[in-house]
Structures are given as C-alpha cells and as structure tokens.
C-alpha positions in Angstrom: 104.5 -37.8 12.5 103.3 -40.0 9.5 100.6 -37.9 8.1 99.4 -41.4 6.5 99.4 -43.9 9.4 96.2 -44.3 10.7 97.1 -45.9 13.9 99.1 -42.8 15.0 96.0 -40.6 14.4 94.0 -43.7 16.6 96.4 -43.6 19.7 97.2 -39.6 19.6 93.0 -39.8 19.9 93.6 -42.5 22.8 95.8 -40.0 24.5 93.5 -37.1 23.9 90.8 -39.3 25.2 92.4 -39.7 28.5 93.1 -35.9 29.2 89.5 -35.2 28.5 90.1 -33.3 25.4 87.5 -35.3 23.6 86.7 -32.7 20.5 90.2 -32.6 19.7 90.4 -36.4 20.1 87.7 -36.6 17.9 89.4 -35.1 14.9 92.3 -37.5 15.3 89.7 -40.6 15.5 88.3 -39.2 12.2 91.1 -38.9 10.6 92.3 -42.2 11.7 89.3 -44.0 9.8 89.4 -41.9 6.9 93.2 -43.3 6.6 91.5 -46.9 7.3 87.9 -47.3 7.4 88.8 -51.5 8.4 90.6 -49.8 11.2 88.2 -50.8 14.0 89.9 -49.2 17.4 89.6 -45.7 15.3 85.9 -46.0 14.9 85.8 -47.4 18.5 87.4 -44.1 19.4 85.3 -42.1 17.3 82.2 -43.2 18.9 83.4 -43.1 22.3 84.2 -39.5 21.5 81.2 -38.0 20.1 79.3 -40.5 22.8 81.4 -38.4 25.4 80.4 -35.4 24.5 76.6 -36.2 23.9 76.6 -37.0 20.5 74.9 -40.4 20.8 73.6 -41.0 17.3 76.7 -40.0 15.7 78.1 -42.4 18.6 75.5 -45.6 17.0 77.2 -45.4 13.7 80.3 -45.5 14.8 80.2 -48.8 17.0 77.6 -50.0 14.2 80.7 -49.8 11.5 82.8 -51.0 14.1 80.5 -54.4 14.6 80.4 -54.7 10.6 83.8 -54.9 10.7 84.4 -56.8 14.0 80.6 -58.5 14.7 81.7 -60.3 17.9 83.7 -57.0 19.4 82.7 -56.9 23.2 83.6 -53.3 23.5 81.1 -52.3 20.9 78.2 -54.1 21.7 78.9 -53.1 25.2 79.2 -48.8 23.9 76.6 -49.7 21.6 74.1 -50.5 24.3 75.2 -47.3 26.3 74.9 -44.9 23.2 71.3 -46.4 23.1 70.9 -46.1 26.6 72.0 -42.6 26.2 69.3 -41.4 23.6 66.7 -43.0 25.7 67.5 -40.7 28.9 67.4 -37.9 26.1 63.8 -39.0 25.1 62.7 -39.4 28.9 64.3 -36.2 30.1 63.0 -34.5 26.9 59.0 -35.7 28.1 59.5 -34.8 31.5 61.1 -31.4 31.3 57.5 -30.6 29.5 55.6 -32.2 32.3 58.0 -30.1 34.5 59.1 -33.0 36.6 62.3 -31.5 37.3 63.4 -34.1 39.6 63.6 -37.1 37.0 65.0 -34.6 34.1 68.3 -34.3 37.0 68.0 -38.0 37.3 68.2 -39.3 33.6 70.9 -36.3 33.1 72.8 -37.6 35.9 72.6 -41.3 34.3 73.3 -39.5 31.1 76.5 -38.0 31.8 78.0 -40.7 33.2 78.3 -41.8 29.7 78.7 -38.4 28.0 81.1 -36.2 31.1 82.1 -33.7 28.6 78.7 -33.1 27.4 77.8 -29.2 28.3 74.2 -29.9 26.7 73.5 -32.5 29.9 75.1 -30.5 31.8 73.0 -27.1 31.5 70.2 -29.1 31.2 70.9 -30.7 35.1 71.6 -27.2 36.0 68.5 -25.4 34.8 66.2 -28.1 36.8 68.5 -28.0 40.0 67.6 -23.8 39.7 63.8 -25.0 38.7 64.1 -27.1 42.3 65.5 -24.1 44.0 69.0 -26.3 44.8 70.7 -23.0 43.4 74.0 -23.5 44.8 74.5 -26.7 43.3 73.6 -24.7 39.6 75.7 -21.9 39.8 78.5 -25.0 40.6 77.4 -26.7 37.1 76.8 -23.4 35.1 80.0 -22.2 36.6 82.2 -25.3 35.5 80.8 -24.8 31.5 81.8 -21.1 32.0 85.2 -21.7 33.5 85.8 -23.7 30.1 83.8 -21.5 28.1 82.8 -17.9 28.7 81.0 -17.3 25.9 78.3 -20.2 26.4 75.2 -18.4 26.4 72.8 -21.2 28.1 75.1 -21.4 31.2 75.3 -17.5 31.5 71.3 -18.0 31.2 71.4 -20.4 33.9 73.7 -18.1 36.2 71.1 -15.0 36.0 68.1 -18.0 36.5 69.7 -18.5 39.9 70.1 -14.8 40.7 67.0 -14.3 39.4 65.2 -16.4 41.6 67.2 -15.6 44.6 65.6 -12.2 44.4 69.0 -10.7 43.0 67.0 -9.4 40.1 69.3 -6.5 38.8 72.5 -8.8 38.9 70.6 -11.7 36.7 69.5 -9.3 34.3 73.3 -8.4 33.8 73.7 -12.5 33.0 70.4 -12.4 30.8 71.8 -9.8 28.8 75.7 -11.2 28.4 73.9 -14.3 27.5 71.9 -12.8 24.8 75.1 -10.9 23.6 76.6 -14.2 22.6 73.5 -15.5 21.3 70.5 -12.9 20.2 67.9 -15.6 19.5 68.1 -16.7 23.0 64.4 -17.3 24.1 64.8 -18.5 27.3 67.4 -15.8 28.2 65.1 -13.1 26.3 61.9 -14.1 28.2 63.9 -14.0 31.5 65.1 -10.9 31.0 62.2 -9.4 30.1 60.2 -10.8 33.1 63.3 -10.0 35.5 62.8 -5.9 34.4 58.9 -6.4 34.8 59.6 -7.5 38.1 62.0 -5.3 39.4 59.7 -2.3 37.5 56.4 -3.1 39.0 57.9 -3.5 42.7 59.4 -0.3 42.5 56.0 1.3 41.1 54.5 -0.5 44.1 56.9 0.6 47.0 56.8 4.3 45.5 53.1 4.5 45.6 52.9 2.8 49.0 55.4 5.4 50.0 53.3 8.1 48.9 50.2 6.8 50.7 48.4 5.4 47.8 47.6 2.6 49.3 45.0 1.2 46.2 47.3 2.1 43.7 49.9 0.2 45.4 47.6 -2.6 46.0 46.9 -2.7 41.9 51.0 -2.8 41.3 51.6 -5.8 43.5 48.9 -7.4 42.3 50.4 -7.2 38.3 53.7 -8.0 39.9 52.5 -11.4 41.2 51.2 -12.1 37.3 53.9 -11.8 36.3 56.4 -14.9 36.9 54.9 -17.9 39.2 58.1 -19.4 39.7 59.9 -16.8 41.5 59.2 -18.1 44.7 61.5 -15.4 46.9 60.3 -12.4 44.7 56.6 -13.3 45.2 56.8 -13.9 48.8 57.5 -10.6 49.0 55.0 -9.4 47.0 52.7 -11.1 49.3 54.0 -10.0 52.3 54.1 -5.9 50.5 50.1 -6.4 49.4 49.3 -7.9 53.1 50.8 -4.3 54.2 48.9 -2.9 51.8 45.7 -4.6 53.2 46.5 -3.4 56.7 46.9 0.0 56.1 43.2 -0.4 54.0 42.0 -1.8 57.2 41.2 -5.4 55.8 42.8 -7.3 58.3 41.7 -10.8 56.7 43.1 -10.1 53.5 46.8 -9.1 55.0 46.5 -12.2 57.1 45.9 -13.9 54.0 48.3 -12.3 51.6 51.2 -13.3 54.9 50.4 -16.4 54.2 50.5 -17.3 51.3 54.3 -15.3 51.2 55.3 -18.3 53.9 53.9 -20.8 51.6 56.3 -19.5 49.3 59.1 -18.9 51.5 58.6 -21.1 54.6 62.2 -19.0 56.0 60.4 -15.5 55.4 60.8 -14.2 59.2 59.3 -10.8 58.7 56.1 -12.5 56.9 55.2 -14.7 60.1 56.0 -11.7 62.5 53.3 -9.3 60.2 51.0 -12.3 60.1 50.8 -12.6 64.0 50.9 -8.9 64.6 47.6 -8.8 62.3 45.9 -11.6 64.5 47.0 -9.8 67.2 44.8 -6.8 66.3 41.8 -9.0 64.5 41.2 -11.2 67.6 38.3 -9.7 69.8 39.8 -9.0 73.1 37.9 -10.3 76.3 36.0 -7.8 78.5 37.6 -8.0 82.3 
C-alpha cells in the first residue's frame, strides 16, 4: 500500500465502513485527510464515522469542511442535517431521562441510532429505560449485544445486574454491580445499585428471621426500612408488602394486611400469593351472618 495516497486510506475507510468496523474506519478517514485536507469523500467518511458511532459534533465539522470544500455537496448537507438531528435527540433524551419519562428517552434513542448503529452510548442508554419500564428481556438483549463485543463495558454489565436486580434476582445483580465496578471504580450508578441491592437483600433476611422467631414488631420495623429503601423495585417491594401484610395478620390488624396485600398487587398485578392472602383476610374480617 502507498503510505502517501490519500485515496487508498479513503476507500480502505469505505470498506471498513461497510463491515461495520467504524473506529477502525475512522483512523483510515483521518489519515486520508491529513494526506489531503481538499480530499472531500475522506472528510465525508470521517464524519459518517464518528456520526456512526455517536460522535455527532465531531460528525458537524467534518461535513462542515466538507461543504467549504464542496458548498453544493448533496451528501453533506443531507449528513449534516442528520448529525444535527442527532445532537437534538441527545438534548431531548438528555431532559427527559431527568423528568424520568422513560418512554420518550427509548424513542429519541431509537431515532438516534438509526443514525449512529454502532453507538454503545445510545445503546445502554435505550437499555437502561427499557429495564426502568420493566421490558427487561428486551435490555438484557441490548446490554447483552455491547457485552458480546465488549466484556469489559462497565455500563452494560450495570445494566445486566439492573435487570436482575429488579427481577428480584438480587444476589446474581450484585455479582454484575460489582464486575461493573471492577472495570470502572467510579461507577455511581453501578455503586448506588449495589449498595441498595445488599440493603435489600439484608433487611429481608433481618425481616424473615425475626418473623421466624415470632417477633412479629420487630419484623414489622424491618420490612418497613426495606420498603425505604429502593421505590423502583417493583417485584422486591411487592413482596415486602405482601411479608408486612403477614406481619399485620399475625398482630391481629386485619385492615392493615389487607392493605399492605394491596398495595403488593399494585406493584405486581401477577403476584398470585398476594390476592390469595388478601381474600383469605376478608375472609376472616367480614362479619358472618347469624342463621
């Protein structure tokens, strides 16, 4: 190969581009216009790749030097316009993952990606709303994908032990919390999650030992903390709810278990053995006619 002909670095990019090996078809797209910054295709290719793998301002000044070199260049006015388009679903999804409207952060990741497929950033960030939304089969597929590539990428690990996690399968998500933290030690989601996950787990153990033991108040006092602890664990606190309305019964306040049972299938409307305890505590709290 010429190590000086730019246009062999721009199509080796072009053939890079089409295996989906977009980093390494960056380099060659850089390398291209550093040979021949009037090379216009090479800083077409350039943006395309950083645009593909989420890079969009990086992706601007590409087509912009592509459009000072070429002003009437259809393909980069058109990537232009989707590099612009791209940063604006950044912004929005940005806003609304704050206002934890999870629903239109998958939406503007989905429009996202169709610009930027090999973007893991869009990607983890679609996968840790779908858990958020309880679709948890559809994250583990996303966060499972980035890991196939890449083991070591700690926000998809973090989003593997979300799913666990709120599944109820507390002690393997700590495992993913702490290989995620392994890779990266200044992981704050992954460090909070773990740290609630052994809370959880530590508190409904307290709780089930006492209740074991026949302390029924002290029990009452440990699921209560537990339920503190993480609002968003839907399965975990539903049965937390459905523990302290045992609790209740055996403390002979029927209203409160009755209570407790429901709020666990307002949780959890599949939660069997919550509707069964509910109705076998209305069962015993409804006065029973005199024949």
């Amino acid at each position: 190969m010429c190590p000086k002909n730019a246009s062999y670095y721009g199509n080796r990019a072009a053939t890079l581009m089409m295996l989906g090996r977009f980093r390494e078809a960056l380099g060659d797209a850089q390398q291209s216009v550093r040979l021949d910054d009037s090379f216009v295709r090479g800083h077409l290719r350039e943006g395309k790749c950083h645009l593909s793998l989420g890079n969009a301002m990086a992706a601007c000044r590409s087509f912009q030097r592509a459009l000072e070199l070429d002003h009437k260049n259809a393909q980069a006015q058109q990537e232009f316009k989707n590099a612009n388009a791209v940063m604006e679903y950044e912004k929005i999804a940005e806003t609304d993952f704050e206002k934890r409207d999870f629903r239109k952060v998958v939406f503007c990741m989905d429009r996202a990606l169709e610009f930027a497929p090999a973007c893991h950033r869009f990607k983890i960030l679609k996968a840790e709303c779908l858990a958020m939304l309880g679709r948890y089969p559809e994250a583990q597929s996303v966060a499972s994908d980035i890991l196939r590539m890449d083991s070591t990428n700690a926000d998809a690990l973090y989003v593997r032990g979300l799913c666990l996690y709120y599944e109820d399968c507390i002690e393997k998500a700590v495992q993913f919390f702490v290989q995620a933290l392994r890779m990266a030690p200044d992981h704050e989601k992954a460090c909070i999650a773990c740290r609630n996950a052994k809370a959880l787990k530590a508190k409904k153990e307290d709780g089930n030992k006492a209740f074991k033991e026949g302390n029924y108040k002290l029990a009452y006092e440990l699921y209560t903390e537990a339920l503190g602890i993480d609002p968003n664990n839907i399965k975990t606190n539903a049965k937390l709810y459905c523990n302290r309305g045992t609790v209740n019964s055996k403390l002979r306040k029927l209203d409160d278990a009755i209570e407790d049972c429901t709020n666990a299938v307002k949780l959890d409307d599949t939660y069997i053995k919550a509707y069964l305890r509910r109705a076998q505590w209305w069962d015993c709290s409804s006065p029973r006619l005199s024949l």
